[in-house]
C-alpha positions, 0 to 999 in steps of 0.5 A: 960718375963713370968719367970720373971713376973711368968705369967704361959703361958704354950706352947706345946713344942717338947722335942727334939727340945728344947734339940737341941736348948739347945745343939746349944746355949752351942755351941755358948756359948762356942764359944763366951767365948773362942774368948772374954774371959773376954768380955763375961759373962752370966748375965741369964744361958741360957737368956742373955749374955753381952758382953763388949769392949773398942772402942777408936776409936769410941771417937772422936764422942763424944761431948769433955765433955762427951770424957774424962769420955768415955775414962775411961768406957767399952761400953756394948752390951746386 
């Protein structure tokens, strides 16, 4: 948030650590791509990932106006 809004908040951070917590999320990143390919995409480098998948079965919760334009949509977690 501070990026975002350029607040200038300074924090007294240990390098190693942060590289250790920069290293650990380029795993995890990693990881992620190589299970959902195409579902994964980064919208922020190293901020915020998205991940998108089709869950028809899920459907048949919706009210029947809203299920037909939902068949045709991705649902998106952030």
């Amino acid at each position: 948030m501070a990026d975002a809004f350029h607040l200038g908040l300074r924090l007294n951070v240990d390098s190693a650590n942060v590289a250790k917590d920069l290293s650990a999320l380029d795993d995890e990143k990693m990881a992620l791509e190589s299970i959902y390919c195409d579902a994964f995409t980064e919208k922020l480098s190293n901020k915020s990932w998205e991940l998108k998948f089709f869950l028809p079965h899920l459907l048949k919760y919706l009210p029947a106006e809203t299920g037909a334009a939902a068949k045709r949509t991705q649902v998106s977690f952030y």
